[in-house]
C-alpha positions, 0 to 999 in steps of 0.5 A: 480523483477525478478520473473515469473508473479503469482508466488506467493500465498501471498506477504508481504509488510512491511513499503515499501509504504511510502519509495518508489519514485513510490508507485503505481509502486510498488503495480503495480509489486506486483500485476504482481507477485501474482497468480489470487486469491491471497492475498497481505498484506500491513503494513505501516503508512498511514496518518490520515484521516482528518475526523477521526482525524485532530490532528493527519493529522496536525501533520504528515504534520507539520513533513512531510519536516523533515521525508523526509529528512531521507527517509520516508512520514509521510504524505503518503495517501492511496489514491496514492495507486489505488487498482483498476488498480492492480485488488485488493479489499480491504478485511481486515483492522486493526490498530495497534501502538501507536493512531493507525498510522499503518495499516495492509491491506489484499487485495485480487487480482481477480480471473481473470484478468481484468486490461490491464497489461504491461506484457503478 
């Protein structure tokens, strides 16, 4: 993006994750454009933990190739999304949808920074 580093208060990111090549990438870009101190909020289908609820893992698996086809992963796991090398903490974590499959996250980035950046 085209914008100064921490330009901004507050970024949205809505169904962005799960249709990206480089999600990582992404949140990496998101963070170098947020202020120290500011919040980040994620709404996007992230896929069943296993634990919680198997039935609906094994679903989003099972149509994981056909969602590809039209540009979405149904199987997308939080876990390629590594807050800690953005300098964000989880704050906040709602639910919303049908059987709950989407899910709002409010990070929060650190005050300072701490993680080795790409850009000055």
């Amino acid at each position: 993006m085209q914008f100064d580093d921490g330009q901004f208060d507050s970024v949205l990111a809505t169904f962005v994750m799960s249709v990206v090549p480089d999600p990582a990438a992404v949140l990496a870009e998101i963070a170098r454009v947020t202020r120290p101190g500011g919040r980040v909020f994620l709404f996007n289908h992230f896929r069943a933990d296993e634990e919680d609820n198997r039935a609906l893992a094994m679903a989003e698996r099972a149509i994981a190739p056909a969602s590809r086809k039209v540009g979405f992963h149904s199987d997308f796991c939080r876990s390629q999304l590594n807050f800690a090398e953005t300098d964000f903490m989880l704050m906040d974590e709602d639910s919303f949808g049908p059987l709950d499959m989407f899910t709002l996250l409010t990070l929060q980035k650190a005050a300072t920074q701490t993680s080795l950046s790409p850009h000055p």
